[in-house]
C-alpha positions as a Python dict, from the first residue, in 0.01 Angstrom:
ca = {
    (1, 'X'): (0, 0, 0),
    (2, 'X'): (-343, 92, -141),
    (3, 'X'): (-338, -152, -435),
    (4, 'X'): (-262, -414, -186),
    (5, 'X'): (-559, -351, 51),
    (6, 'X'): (-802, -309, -224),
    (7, 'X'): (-693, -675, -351),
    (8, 'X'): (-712, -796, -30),
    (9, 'X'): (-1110, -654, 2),
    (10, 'X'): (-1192, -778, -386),
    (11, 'X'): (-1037, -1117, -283),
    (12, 'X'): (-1245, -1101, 49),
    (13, 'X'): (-1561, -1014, -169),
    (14, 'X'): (-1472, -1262, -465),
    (15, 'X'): (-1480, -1540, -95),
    (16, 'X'): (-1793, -1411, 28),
    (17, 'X'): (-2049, -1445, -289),
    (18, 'X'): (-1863, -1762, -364),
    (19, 'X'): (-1993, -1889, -67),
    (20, 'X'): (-2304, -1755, -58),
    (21, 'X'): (-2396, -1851, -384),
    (22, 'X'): (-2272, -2266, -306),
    (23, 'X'): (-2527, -2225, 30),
    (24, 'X'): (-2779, -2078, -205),
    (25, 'X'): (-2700, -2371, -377),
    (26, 'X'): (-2748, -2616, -160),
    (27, 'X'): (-3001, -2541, 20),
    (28, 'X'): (-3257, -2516, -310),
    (29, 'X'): (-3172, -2863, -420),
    (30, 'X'): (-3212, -2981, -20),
    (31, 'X'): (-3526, -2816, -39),
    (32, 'X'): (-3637, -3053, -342),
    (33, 'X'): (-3625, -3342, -94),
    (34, 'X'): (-3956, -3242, 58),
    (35, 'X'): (-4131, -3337, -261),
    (36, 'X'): (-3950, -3640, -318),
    (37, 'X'): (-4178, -3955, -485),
    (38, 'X'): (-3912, -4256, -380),
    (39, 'X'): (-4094, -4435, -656),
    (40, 'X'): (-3998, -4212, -956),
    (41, 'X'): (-3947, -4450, -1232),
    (42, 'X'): (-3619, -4456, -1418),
    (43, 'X'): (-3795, -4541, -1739),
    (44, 'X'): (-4125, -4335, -1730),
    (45, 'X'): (-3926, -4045, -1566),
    (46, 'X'): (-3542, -3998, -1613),
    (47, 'X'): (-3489, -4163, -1939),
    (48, 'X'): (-3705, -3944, -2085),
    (49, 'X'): (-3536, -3618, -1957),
    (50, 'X'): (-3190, -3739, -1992),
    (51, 'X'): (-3273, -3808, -2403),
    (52, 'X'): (-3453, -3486, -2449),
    (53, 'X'): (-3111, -3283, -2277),
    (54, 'X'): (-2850, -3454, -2253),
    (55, 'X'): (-2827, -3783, -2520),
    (56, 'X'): (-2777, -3538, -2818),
    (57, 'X'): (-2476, -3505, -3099),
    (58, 'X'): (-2162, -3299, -2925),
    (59, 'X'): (-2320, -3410, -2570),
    (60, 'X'): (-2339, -3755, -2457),
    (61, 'X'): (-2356, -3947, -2789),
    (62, 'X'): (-2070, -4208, -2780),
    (63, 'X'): (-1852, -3954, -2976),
    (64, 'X'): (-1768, -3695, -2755),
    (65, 'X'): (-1849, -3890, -2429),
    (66, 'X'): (-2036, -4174, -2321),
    (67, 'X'): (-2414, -4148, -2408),
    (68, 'X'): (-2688, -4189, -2105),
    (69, 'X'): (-2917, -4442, -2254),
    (70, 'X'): (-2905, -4732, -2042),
    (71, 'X'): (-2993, -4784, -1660),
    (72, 'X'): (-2677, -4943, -1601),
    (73, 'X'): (-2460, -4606, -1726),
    (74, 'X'): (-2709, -4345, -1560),
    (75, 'X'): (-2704, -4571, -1236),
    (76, 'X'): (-2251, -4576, -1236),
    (77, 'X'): (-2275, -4210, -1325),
    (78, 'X'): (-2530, -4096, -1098),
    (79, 'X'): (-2302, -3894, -816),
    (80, 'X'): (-2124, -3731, -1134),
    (81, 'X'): (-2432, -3678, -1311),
    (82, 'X'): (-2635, -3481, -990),
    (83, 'X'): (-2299, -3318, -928),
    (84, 'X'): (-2301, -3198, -1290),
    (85, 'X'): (-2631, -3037, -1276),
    (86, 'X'): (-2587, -2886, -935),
    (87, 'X'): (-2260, -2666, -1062),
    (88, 'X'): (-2450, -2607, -1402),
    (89, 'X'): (-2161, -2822, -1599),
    (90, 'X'): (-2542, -3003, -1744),
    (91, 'X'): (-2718, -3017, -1950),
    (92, 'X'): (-2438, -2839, -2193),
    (93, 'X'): (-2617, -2533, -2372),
    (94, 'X'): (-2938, -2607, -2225),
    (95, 'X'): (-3168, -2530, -1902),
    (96, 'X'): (-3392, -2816, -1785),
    (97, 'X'): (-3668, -2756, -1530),
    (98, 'X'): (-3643, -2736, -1153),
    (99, 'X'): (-3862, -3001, -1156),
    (100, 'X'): (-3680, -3194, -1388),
    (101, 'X'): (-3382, -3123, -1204),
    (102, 'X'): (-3584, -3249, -842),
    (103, 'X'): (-3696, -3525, -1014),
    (104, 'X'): (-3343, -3637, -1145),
    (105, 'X'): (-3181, -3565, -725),
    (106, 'X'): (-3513, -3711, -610),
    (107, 'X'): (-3408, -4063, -773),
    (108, 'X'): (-3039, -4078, -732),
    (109, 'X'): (-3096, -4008, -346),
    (110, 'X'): (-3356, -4289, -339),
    (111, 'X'): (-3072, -4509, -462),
    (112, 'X'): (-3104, -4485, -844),
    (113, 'X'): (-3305, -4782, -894),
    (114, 'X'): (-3403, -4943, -1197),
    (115, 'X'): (-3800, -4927, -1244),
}
């Protein structure tokens, strides 16, 4: 009867800082939107980021799966891509910058243009 309760408090734990953490989460990339430039450039500003992280042999490279280099791909991808770098799935064996990372959300949520 023991064993049972204490699984039943580490499952309630294992709930709790699951949950905490995704608020945590959330609310620092929400917090990005405050410093938002809608005019971030896709070509002066996330192109460059996505081919220093991300466009890379064993990453996105055409081999092991498809390679960010065009507007076209980044703009289809974009909800995956944000989605990817908010769980930590991206950049793969790497860290980019909160600011790189605000930068990146700050264009997709100004509709991922193509300037």
């Amino acid at each position: 009867m023991q064993g049972s309760n204490q699984k039943k408090i580490l499952f309630i734990f294992i709930i709790f800082i699951t949950i905490t953490h995704l608020y945590c989460t959330s609310k620092s990339v929400d917090s990005s939107s405050n410093t938002c430039d809608p005019t971030i450039s896709f070509s002066k500003t996330i192109k460059p980021i996505l081919d220093a992280n991300c466009n890379m042999t064993g990453c996105h490279d055409d081999q092991v799966i498809t390679a960010l280099k065009d507007y076209q791909t980044v703009h289809d991808g974009a909800a995956q891509i944000k989605l990817s770098i908010v769980t930590g799935k991206m950049p793969k064996n790497r860290t980019i910058t909160t600011s790189e990372k605000n930068a990146i959300f700050c264009w997709i949520d100004n509709g991922a243009k193509n300037n």
